[in-house]
C-alpha positions in Angstrom: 66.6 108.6 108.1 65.7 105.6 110.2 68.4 103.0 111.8 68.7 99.7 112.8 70.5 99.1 115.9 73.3 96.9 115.2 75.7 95.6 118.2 79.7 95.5 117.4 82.8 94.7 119.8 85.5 96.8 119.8 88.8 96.5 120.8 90.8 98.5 123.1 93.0 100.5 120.3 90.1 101.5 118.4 88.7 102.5 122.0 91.8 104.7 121.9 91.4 106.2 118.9 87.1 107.0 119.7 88.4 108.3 122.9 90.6 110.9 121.0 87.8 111.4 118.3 85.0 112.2 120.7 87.3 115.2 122.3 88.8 116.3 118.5 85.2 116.4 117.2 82.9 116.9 119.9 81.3 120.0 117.8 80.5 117.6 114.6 79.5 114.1 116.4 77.2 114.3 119.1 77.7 110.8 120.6 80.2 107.6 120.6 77.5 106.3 118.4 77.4 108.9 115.9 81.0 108.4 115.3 81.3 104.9 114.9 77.9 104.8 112.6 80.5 107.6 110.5 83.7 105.6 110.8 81.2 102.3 109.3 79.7 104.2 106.3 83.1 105.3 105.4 84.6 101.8 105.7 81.6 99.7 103.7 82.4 102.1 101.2 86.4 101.2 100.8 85.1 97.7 101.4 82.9 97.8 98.5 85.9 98.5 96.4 86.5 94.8 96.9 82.8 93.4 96.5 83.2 93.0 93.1 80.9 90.2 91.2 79.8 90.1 87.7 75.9 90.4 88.5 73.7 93.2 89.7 74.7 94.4 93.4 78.1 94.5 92.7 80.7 96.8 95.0 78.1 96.7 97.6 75.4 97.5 95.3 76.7 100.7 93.3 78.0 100.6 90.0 81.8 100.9 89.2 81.5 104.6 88.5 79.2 105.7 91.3 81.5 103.6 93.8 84.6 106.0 92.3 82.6 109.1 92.2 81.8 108.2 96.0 85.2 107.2 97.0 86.8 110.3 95.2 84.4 112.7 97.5 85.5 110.3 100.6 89.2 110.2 99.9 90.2 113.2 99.0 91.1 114.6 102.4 93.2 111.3 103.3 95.1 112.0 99.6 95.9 115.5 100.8 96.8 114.0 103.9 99.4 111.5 102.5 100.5 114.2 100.2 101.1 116.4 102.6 103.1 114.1 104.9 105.3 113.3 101.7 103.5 109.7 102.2 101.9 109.1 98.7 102.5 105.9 97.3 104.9 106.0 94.1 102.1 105.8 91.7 100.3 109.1 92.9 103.3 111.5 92.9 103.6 113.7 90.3 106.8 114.3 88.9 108.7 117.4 88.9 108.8 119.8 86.1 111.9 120.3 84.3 113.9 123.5 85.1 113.2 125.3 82.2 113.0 125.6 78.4 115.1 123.2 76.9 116.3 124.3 73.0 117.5 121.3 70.8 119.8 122.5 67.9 118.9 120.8 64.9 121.4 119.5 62.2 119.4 120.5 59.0 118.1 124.7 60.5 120.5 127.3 62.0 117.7 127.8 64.6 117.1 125.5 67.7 113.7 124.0 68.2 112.0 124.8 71.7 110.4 122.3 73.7 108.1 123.8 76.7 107.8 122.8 80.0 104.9 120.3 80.2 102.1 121.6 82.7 101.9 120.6 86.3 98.4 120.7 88.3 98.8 122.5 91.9 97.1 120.1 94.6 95.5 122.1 97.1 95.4 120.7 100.5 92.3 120.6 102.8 94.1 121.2 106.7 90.5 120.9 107.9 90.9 116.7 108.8 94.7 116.7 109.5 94.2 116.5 113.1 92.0 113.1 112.9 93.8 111.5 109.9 96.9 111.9 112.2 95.9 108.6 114.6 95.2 106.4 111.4 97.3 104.4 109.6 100.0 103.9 112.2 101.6 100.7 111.8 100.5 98.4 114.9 98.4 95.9 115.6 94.7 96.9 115.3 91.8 95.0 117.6 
């Protein structure tokens, strides 16, 4: 893979933050650089989300489906994160299941009618990021 040096400022709270990654991942990211050319490809592709136009190169050049096939693969820990810090927005909780089997007497039979439980999908968390999702997303004032 071949780069193109690219020159960015950053301010002193994201310093903060690649202070505390390069310590918390030294044995994944070799260099300040590495890290920010991984925190960049992760952010273009949430930007993308927001690239929309109705020709060709649309969401940064992928279609609709291959941006959400992408973003899925990317997201996923930061779901489990949310989840697991009781942080999910409203529309991504799942709603508890009901106790138990509810029986309905009918007027016309002698014998009630059963309705079953509805099935509820177990969401498995990934622990592996917690410890660097833990400095993002806290509400302050970013550079």
């Amino acid at each position: 893979m071949t780069t193109t040096p690219k020159s960015i400022r950053v301010g002193e709270r994201s310093m903060q933050v690649l202070d505390a990654l390069r310590v918390q991942l030294a044995d994944q990211y070799t260099s300040d650089s590495a890290i920010l050319s991984e925190a960049a490809r992760r952010g273009l592709l949430v930007m993308a989300v927001e690239a929309w136009h109705a020709e060709a190169g649309q969401y940064g050049g992928h279609s609709p489906k291959e941006l959400a096939r992408v973003l899925r693969h990317e997201l996923t820990a930061v779901f489990n994160f949310l989840l697991e810090q009781d942080e999910l927005p409203p529309m991504l909780r799942i709603a508890p299941a009901p106790a138990s089997i509810v029986a309905v007497p009918m007027m016309t039979t002698a014998e009630p009618v059963t309705v079953t439980e509805p099935t509820v999908a177990t969401v498995e968390i990934d622990t592996s990021v917690m410890d660097l999702m833990q400095l993002a997303g806290q509400d302050e004032e970013w550079d």
